[in-house]
PyMOL Python script that loads the backbone (N, CA, C, O; Angstrom):
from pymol import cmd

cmd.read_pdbstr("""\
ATOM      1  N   UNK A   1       6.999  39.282   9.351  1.00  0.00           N
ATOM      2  CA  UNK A   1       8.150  40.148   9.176  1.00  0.00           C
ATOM      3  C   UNK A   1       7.717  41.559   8.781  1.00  0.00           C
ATOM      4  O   UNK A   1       8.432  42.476   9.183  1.00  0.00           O
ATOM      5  N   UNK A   2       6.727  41.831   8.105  1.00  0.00           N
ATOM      6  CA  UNK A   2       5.884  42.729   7.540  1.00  0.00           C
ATOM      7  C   UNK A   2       5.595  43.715   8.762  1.00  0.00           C
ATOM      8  O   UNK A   2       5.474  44.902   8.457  1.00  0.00           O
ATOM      9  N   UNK A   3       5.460  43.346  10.201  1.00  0.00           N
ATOM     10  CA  UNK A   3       5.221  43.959  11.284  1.00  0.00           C
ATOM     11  C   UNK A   3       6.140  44.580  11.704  1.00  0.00           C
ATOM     12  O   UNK A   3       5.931  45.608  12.349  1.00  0.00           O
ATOM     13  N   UNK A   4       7.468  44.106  11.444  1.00  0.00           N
ATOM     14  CA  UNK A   4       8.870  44.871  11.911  1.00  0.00           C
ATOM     15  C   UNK A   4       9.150  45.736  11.434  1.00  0.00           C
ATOM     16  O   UNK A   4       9.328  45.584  10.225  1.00  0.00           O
ATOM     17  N   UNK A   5       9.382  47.191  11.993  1.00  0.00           N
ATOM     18  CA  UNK A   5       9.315  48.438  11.400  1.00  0.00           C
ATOM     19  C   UNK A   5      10.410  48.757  10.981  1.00  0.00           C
ATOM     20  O   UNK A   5      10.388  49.757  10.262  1.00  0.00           O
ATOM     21  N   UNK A   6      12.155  47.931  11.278  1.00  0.00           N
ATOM     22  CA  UNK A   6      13.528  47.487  10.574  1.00  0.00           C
ATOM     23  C   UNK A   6      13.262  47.208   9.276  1.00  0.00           C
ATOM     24  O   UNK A   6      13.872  47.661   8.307  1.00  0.00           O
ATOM     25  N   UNK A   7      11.922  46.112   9.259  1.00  0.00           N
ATOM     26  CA  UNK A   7      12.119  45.370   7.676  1.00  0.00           C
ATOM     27  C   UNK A   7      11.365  45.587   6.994  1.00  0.00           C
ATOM     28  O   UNK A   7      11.502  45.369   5.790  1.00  0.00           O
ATOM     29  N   UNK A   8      10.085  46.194   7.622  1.00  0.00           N
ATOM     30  CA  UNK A   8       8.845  46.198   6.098  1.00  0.00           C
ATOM     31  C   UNK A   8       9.363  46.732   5.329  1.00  0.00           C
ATOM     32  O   UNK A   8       9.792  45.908   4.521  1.00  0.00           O
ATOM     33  N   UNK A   9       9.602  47.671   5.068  1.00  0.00           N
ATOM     34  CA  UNK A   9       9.966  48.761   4.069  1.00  0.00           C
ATOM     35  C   UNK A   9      10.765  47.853   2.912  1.00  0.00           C
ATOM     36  O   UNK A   9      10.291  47.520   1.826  1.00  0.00           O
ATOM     37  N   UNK A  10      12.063  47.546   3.409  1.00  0.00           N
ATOM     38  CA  UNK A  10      12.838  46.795   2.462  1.00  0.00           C
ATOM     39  C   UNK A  10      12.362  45.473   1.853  1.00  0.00           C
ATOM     40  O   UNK A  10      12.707  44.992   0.774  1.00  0.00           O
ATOM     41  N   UNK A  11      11.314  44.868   2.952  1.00  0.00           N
ATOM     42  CA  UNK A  11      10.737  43.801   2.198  1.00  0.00           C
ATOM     43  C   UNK A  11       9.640  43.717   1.631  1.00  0.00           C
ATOM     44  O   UNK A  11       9.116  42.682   1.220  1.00  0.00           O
ATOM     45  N   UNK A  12       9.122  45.061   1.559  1.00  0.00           N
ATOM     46  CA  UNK A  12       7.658  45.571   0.668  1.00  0.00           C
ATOM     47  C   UNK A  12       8.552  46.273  -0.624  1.00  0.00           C
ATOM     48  O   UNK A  12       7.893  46.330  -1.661  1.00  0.00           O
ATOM     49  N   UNK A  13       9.696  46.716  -0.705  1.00  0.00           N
ATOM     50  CA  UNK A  13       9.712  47.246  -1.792  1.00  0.00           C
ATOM     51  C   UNK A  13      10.769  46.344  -3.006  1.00  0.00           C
ATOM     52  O   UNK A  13      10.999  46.544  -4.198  1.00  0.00           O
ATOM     53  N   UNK A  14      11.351  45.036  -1.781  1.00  0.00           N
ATOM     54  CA  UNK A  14      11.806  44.352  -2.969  1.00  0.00           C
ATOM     55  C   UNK A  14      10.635  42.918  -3.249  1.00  0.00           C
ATOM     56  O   UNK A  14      10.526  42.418  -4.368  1.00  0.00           O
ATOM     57  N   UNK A  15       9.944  42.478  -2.195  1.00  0.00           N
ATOM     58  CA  UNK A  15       9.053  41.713  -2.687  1.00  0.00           C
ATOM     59  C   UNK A  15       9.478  40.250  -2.932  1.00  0.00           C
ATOM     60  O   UNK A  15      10.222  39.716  -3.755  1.00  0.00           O
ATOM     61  N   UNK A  16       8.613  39.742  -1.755  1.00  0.00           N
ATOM     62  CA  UNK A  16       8.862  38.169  -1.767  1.00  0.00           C
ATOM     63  C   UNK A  16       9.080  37.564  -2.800  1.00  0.00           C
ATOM     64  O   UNK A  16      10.203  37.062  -2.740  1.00  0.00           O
ATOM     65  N   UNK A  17       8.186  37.183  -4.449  1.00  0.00           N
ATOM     66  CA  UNK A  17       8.732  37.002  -5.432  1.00  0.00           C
ATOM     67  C   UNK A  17       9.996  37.371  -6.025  1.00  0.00           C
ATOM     68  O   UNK A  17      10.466  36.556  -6.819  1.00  0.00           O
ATOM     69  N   UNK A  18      10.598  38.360  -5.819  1.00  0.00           N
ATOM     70  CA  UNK A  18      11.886  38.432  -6.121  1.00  0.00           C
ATOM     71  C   UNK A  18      12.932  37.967  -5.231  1.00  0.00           C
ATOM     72  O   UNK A  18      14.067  37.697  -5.622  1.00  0.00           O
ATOM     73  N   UNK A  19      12.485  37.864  -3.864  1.00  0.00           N
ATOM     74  CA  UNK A  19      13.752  37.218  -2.890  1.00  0.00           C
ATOM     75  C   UNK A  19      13.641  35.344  -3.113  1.00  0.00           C
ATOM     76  O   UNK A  19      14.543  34.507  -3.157  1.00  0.00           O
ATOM     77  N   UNK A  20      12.158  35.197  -3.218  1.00  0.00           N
ATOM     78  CA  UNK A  20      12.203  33.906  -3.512  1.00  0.00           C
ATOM     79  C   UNK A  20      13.330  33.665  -5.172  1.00  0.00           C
ATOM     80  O   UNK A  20      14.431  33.143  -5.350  1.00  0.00           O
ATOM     81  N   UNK A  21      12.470  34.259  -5.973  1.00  0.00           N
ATOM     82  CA  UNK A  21      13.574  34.087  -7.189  1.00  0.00           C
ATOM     83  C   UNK A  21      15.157  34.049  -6.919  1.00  0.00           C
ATOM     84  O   UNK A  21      15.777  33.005  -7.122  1.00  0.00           O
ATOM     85  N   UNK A  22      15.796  35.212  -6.456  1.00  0.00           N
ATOM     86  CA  UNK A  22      16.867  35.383  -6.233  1.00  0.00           C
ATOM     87  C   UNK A  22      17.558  34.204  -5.293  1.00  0.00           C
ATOM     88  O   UNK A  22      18.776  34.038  -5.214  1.00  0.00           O
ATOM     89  N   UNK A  23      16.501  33.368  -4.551  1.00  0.00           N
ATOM     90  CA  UNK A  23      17.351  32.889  -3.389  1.00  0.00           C
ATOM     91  C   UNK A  23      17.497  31.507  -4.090  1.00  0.00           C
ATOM     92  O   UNK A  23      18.313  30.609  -3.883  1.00  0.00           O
ATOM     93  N   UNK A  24      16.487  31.595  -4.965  1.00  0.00           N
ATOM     94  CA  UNK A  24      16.885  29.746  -5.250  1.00  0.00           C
ATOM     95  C   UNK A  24      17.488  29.573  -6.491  1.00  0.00           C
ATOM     96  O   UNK A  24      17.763  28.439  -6.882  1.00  0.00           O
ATOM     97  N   UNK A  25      17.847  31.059  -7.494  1.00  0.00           N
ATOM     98  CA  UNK A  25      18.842  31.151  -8.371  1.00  0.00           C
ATOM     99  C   UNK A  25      20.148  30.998  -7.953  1.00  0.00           C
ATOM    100  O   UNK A  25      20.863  30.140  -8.469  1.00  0.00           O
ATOM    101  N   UNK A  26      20.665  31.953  -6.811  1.00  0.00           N
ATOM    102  CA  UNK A  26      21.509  31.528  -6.247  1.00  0.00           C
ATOM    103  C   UNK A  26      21.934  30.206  -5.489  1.00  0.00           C
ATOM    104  O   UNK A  26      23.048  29.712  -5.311  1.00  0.00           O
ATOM    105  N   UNK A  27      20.884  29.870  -5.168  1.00  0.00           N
ATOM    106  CA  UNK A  27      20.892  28.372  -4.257  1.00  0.00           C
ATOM    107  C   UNK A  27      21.374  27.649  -5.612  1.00  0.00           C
ATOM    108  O   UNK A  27      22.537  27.357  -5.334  1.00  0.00           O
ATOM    109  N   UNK A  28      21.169  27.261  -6.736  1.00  0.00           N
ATOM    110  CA  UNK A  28      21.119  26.629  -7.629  1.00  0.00           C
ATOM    111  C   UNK A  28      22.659  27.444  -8.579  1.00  0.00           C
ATOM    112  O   UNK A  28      23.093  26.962  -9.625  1.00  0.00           O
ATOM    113  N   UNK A  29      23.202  28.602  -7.965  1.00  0.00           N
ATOM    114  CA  UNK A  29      24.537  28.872  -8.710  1.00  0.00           C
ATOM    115  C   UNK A  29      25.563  27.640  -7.537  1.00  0.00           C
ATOM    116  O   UNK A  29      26.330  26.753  -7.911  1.00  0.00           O
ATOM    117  N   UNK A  30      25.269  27.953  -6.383  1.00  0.00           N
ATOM    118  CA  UNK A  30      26.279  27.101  -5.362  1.00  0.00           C
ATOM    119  C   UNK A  30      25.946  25.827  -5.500  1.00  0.00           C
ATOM    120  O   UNK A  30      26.841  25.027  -5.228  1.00  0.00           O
ATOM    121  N   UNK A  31      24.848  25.365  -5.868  1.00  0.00           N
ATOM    122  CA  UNK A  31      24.619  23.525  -6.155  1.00  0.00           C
ATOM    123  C   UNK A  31      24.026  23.583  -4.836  1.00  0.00           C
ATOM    124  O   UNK A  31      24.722  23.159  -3.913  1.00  0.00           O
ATOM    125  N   UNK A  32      22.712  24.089  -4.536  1.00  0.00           N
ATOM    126  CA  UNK A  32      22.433  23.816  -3.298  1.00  0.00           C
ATOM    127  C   UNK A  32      20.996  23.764  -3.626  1.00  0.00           C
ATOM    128  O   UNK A  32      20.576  24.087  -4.737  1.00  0.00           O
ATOM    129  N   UNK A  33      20.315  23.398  -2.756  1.00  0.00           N
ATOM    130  CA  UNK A  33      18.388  23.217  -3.014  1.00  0.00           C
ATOM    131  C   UNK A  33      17.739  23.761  -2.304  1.00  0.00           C
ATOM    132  O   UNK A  33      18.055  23.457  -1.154  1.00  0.00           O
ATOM    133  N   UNK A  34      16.498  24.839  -2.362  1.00  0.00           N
ATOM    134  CA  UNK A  34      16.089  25.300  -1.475  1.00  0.00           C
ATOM    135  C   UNK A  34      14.256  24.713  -1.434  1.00  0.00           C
ATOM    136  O   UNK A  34      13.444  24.405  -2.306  1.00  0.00           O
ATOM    137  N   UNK A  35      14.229  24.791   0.185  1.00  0.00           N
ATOM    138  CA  UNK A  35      12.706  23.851  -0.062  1.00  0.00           C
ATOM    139  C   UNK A  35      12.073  24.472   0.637  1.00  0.00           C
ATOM    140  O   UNK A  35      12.468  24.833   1.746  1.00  0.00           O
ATOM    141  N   UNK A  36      10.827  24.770   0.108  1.00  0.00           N
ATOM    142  CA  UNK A  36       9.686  25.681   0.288  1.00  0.00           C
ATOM    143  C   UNK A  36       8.874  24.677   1.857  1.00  0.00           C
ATOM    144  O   UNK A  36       8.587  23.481   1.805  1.00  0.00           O
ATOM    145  N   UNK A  37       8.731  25.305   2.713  1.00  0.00           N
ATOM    146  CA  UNK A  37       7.666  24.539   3.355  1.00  0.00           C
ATOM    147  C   UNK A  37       6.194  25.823   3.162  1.00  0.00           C
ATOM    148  O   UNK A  37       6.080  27.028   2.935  1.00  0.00           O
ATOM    149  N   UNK A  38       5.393  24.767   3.392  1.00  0.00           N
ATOM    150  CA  UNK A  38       3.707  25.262   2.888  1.00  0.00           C
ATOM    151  C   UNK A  38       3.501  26.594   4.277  1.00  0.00           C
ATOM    152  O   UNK A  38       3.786  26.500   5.471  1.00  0.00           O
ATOM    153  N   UNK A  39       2.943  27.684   3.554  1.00  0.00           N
ATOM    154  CA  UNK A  39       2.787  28.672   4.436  1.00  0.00           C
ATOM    155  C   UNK A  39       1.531  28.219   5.477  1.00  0.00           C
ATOM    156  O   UNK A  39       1.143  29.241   6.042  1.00  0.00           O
ATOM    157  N   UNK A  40       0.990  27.387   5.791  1.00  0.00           N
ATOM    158  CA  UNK A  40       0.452  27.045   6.969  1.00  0.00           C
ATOM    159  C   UNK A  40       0.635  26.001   7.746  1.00  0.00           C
ATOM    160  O   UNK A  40      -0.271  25.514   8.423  1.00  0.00           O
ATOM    161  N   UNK A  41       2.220  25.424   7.705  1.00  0.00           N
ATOM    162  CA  UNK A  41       2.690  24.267   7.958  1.00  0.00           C
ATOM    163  C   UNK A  41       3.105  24.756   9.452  1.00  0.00           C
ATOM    164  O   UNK A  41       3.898  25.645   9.761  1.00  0.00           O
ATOM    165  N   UNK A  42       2.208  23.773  10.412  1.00  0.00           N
ATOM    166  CA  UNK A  42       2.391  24.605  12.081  1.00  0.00           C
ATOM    167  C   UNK A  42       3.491  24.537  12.375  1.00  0.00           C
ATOM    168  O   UNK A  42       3.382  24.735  13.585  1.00  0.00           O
ATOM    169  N   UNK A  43       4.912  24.352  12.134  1.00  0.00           N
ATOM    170  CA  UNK A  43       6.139  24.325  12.470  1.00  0.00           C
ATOM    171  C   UNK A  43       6.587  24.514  14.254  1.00  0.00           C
ATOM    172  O   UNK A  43       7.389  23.738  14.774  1.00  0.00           O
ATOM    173  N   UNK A  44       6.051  25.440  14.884  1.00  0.00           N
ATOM    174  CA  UNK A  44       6.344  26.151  15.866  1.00  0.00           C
ATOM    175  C   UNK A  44       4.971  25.026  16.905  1.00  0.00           C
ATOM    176  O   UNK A  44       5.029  25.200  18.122  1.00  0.00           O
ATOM    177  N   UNK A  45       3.732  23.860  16.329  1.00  0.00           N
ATOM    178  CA  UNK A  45       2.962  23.812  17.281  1.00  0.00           C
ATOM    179  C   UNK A  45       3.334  22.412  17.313  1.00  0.00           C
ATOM    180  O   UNK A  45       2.987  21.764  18.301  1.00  0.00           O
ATOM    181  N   UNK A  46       4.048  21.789  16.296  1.00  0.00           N
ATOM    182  CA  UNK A  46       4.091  20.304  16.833  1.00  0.00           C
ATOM    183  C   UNK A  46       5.472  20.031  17.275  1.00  0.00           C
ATOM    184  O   UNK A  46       6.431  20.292  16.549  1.00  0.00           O
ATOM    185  N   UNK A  47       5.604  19.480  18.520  1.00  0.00           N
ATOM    186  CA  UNK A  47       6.497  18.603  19.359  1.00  0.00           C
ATOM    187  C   UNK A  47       7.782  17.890  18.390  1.00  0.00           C
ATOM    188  O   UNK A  47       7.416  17.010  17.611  1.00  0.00           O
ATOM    189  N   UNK A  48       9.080  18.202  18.415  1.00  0.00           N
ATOM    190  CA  UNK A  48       9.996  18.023  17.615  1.00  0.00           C
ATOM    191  C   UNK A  48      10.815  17.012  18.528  1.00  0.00           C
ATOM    192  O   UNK A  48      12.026  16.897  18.340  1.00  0.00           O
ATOM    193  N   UNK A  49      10.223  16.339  19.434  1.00  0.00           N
ATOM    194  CA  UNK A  49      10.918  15.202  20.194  1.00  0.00           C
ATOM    195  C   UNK A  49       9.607  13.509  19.760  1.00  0.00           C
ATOM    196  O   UNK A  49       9.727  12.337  19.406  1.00  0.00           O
ATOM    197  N   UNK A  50       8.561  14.438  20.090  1.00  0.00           N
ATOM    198  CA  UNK A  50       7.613  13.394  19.789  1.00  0.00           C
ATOM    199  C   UNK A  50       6.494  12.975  18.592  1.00  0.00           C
ATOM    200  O   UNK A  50       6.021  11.918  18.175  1.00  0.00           O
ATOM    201  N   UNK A  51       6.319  14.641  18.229  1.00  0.00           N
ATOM    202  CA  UNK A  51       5.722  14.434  16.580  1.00  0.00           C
ATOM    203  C   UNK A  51       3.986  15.446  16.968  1.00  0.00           C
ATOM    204  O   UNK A  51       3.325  16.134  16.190  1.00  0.00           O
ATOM    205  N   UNK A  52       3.719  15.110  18.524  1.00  0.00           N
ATOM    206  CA  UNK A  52       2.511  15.651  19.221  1.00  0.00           C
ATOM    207  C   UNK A  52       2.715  17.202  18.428  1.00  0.00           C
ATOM    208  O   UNK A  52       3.675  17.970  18.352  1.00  0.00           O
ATOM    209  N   UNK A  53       1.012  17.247  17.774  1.00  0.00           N
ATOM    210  CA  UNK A  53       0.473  19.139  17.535  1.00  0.00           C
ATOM    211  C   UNK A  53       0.043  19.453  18.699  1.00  0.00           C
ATOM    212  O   UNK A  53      -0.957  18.838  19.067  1.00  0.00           O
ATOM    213  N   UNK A  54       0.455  20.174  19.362  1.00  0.00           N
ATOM    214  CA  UNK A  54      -0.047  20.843  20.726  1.00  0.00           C
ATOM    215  C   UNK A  54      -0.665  22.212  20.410  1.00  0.00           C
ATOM    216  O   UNK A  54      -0.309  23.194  21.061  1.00  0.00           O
ATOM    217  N   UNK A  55      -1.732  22.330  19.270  1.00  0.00           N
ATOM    218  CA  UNK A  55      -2.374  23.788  19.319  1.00  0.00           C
ATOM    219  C   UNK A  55      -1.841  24.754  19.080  1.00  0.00           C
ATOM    220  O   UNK A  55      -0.643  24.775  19.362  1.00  0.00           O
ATOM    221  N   UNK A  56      -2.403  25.901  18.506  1.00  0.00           N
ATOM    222  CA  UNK A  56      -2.263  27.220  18.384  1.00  0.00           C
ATOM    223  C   UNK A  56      -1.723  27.821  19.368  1.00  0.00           C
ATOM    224  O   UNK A  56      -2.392  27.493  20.348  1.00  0.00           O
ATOM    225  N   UNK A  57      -0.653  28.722  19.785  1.00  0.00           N
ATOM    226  CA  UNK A  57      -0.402  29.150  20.773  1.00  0.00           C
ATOM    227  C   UNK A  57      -0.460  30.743  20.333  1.00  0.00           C
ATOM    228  O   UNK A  57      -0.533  30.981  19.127  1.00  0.00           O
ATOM    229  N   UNK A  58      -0.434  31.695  21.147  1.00  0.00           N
ATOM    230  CA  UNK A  58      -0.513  32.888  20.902  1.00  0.00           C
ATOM    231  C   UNK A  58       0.912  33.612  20.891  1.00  0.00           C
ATOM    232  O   UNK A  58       1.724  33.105  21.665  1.00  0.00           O
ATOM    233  N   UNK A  59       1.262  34.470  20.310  1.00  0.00           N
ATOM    234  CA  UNK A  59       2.519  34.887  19.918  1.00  0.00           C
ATOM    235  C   UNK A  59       3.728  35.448  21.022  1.00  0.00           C
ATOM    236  O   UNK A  59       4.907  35.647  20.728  1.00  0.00           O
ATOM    237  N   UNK A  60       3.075  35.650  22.412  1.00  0.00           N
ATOM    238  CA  UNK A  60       3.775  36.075  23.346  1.00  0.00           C
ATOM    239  C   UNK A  60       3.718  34.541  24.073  1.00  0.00           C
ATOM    240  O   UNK A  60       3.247  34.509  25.210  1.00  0.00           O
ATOM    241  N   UNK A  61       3.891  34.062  23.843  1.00  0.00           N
ATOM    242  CA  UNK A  61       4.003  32.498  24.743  1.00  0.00           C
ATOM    243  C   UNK A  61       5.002  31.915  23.174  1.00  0.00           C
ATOM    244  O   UNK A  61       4.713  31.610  22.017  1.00  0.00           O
ATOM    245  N   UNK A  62       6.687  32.035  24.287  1.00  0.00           N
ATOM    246  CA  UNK A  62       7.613  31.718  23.902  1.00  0.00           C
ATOM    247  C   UNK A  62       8.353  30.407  24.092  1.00  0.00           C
ATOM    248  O   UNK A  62       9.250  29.871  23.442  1.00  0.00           O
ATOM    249  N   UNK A  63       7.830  30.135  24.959  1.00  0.00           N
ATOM    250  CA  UNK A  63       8.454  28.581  25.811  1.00  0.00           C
ATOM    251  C   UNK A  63       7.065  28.104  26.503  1.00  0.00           C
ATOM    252  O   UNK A  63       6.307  28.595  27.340  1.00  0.00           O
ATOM    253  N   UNK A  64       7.114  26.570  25.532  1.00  0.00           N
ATOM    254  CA  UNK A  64       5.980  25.849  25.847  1.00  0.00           C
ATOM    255  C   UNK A  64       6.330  24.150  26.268  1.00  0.00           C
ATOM    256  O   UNK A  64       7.259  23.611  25.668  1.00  0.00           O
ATOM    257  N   UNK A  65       5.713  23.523  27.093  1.00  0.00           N
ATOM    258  CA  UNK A  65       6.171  22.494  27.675  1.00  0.00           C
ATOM    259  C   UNK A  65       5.163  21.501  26.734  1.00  0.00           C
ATOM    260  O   UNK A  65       4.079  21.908  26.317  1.00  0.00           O
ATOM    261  N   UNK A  66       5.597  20.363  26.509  1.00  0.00           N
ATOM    262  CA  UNK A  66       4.566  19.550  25.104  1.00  0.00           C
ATOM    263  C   UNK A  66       3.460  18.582  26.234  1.00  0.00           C
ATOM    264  O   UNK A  66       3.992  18.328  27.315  1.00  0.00           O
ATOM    265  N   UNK A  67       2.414  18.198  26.100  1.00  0.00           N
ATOM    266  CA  UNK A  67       1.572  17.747  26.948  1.00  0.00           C
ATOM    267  C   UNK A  67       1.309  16.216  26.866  1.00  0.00           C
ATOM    268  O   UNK A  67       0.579  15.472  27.522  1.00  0.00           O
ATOM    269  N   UNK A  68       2.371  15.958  25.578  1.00  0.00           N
ATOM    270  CA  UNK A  68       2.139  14.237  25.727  1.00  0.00           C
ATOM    271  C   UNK A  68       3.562  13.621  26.324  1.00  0.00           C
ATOM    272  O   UNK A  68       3.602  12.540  26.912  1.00  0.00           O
ATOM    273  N   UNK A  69       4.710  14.451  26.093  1.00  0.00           N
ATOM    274  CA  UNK A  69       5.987  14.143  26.402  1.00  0.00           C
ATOM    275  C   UNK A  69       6.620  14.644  27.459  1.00  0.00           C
ATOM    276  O   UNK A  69       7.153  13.890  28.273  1.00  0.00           O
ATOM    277  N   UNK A  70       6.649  16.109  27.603  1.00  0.00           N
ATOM    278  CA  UNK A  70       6.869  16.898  28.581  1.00  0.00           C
ATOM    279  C   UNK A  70       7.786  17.958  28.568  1.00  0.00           C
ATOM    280  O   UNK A  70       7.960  18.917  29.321  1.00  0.00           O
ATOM    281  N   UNK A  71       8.400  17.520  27.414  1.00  0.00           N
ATOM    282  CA  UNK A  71       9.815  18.479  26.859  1.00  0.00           C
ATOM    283  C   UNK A  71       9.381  19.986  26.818  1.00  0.00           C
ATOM    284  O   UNK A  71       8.478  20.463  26.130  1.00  0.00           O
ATOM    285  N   UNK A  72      10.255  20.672  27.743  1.00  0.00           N
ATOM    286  CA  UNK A  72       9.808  22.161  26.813  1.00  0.00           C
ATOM    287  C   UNK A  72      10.710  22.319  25.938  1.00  0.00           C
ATOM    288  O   UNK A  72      11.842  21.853  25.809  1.00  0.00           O
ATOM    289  N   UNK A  73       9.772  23.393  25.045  1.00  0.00           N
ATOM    290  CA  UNK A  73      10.626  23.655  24.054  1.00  0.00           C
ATOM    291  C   UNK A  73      10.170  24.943  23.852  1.00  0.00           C
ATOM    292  O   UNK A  73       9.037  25.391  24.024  1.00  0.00           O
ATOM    293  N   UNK A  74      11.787  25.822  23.237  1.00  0.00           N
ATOM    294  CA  UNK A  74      11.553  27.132  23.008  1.00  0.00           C
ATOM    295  C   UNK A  74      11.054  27.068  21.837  1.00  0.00           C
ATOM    296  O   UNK A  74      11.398  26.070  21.203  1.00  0.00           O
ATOM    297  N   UNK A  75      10.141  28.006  21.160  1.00  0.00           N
ATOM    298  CA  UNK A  75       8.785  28.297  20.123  1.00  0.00           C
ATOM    299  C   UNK A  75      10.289  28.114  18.712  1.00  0.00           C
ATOM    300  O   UNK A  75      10.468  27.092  18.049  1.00  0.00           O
ATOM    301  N   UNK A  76      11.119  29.381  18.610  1.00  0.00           N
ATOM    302  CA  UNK A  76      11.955  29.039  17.749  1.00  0.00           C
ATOM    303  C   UNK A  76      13.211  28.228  17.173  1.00  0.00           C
ATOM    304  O   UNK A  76      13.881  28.185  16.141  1.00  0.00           O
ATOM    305  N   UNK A  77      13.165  27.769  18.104  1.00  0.00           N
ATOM    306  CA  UNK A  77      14.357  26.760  18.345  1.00  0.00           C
ATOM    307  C   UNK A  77      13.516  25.344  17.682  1.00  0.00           C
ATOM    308  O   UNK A  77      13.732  24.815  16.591  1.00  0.00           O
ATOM    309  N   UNK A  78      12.363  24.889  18.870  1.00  0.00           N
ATOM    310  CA  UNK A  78      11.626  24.209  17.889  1.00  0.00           C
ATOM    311  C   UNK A  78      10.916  24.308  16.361  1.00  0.00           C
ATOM    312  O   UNK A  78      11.282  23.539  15.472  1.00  0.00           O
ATOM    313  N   UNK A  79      10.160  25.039  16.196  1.00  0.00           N
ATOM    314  CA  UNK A  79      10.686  25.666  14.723  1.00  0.00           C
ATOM    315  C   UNK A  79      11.154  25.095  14.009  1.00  0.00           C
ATOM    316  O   UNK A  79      10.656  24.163  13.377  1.00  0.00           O
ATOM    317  N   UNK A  80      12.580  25.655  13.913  1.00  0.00           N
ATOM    318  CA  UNK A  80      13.867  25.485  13.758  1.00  0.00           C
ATOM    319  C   UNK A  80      13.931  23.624  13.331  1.00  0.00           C
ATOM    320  O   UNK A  80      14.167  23.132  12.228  1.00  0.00           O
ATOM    321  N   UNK A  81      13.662  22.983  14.508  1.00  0.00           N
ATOM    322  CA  UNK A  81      13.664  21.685  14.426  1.00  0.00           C
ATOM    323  C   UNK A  81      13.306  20.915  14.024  1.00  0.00           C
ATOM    324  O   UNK A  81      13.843  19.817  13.876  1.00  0.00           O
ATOM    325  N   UNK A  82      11.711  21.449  13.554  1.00  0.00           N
ATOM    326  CA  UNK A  82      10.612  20.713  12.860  1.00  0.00           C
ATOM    327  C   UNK A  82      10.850  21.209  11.139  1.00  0.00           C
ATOM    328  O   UNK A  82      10.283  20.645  10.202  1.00  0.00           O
ATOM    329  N   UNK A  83      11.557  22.068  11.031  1.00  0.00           N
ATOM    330  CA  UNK A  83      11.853  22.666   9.098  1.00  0.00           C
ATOM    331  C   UNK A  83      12.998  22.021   8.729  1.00  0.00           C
ATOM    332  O   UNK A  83      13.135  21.653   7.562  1.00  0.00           O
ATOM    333  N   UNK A  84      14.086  21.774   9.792  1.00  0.00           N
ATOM    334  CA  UNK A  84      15.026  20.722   9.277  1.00  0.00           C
ATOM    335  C   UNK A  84      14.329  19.394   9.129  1.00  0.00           C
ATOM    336  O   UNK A  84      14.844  18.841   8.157  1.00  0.00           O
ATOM    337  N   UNK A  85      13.373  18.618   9.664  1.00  0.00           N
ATOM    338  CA  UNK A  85      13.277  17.786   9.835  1.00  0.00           C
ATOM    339  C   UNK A  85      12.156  17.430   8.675  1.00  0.00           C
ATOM    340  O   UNK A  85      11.704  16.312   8.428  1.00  0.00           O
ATOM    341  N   UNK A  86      11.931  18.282   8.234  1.00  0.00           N
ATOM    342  CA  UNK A  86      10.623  18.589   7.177  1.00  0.00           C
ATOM    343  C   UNK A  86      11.209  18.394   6.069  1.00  0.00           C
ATOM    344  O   UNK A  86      10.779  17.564   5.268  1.00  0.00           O
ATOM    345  N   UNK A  87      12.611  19.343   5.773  1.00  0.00           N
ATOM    346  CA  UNK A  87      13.116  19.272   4.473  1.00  0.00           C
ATOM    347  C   UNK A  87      14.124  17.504   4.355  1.00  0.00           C
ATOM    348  O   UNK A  87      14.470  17.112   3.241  1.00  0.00           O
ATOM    349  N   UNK A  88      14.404  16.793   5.433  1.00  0.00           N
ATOM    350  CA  UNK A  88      14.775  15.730   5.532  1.00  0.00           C
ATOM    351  C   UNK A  88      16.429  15.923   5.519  1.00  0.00           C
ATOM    352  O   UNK A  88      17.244  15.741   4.614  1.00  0.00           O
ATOM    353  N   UNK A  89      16.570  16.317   6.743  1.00  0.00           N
ATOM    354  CA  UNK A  89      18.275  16.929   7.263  1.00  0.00           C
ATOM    355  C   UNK A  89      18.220  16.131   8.443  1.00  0.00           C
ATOM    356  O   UNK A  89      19.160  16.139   9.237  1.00  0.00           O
TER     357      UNK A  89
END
""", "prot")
cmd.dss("prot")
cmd.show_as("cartoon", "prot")
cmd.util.cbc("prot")
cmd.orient("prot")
């Protein structure tokens, strides 16, 4: 996010420690839980139909087809699929 020339600014000068703070104070005013996944957790490389890590992919390769199943899947959407499925939703 740090690369986006919209957001660095605002998110260098309020600073992950404080959005983290803020987000799970609030998460915790509404009765809600917020769950950290591990900053090197491949989210985007393993297969959210079959469970398959299909590798590192490089950042302009957006839509990838999985090589044990066959499903493509878009990079954020899957994502998406594998952090719900992480936090147990």
């Amino acid at each position: 996010m740090m690369s986006n020339h919209k957001l660095a600014k605002s998110i260098s000068d309020v600073g992950w420690g404080e959005f983290t703070r803020q987000l799970k104070y609030k998460a915790e005013w509404y009765g809600r839980e917020v769950i950290e996944a591990d900053t090197f957790y491949p989210s985007s490389q393993i297969c959210s139909e079959c469970g398959h890590r299909d590798g590192k992919k490089k950042l302009h390769i957006r839509e990838w087809t999985c090589s044990k199943c066959g499903v493509v899947h878009d990079r954020d959407i899957n994502a998406a699929k594998n952090l719900l499925a992480l936090a147990g939703e």
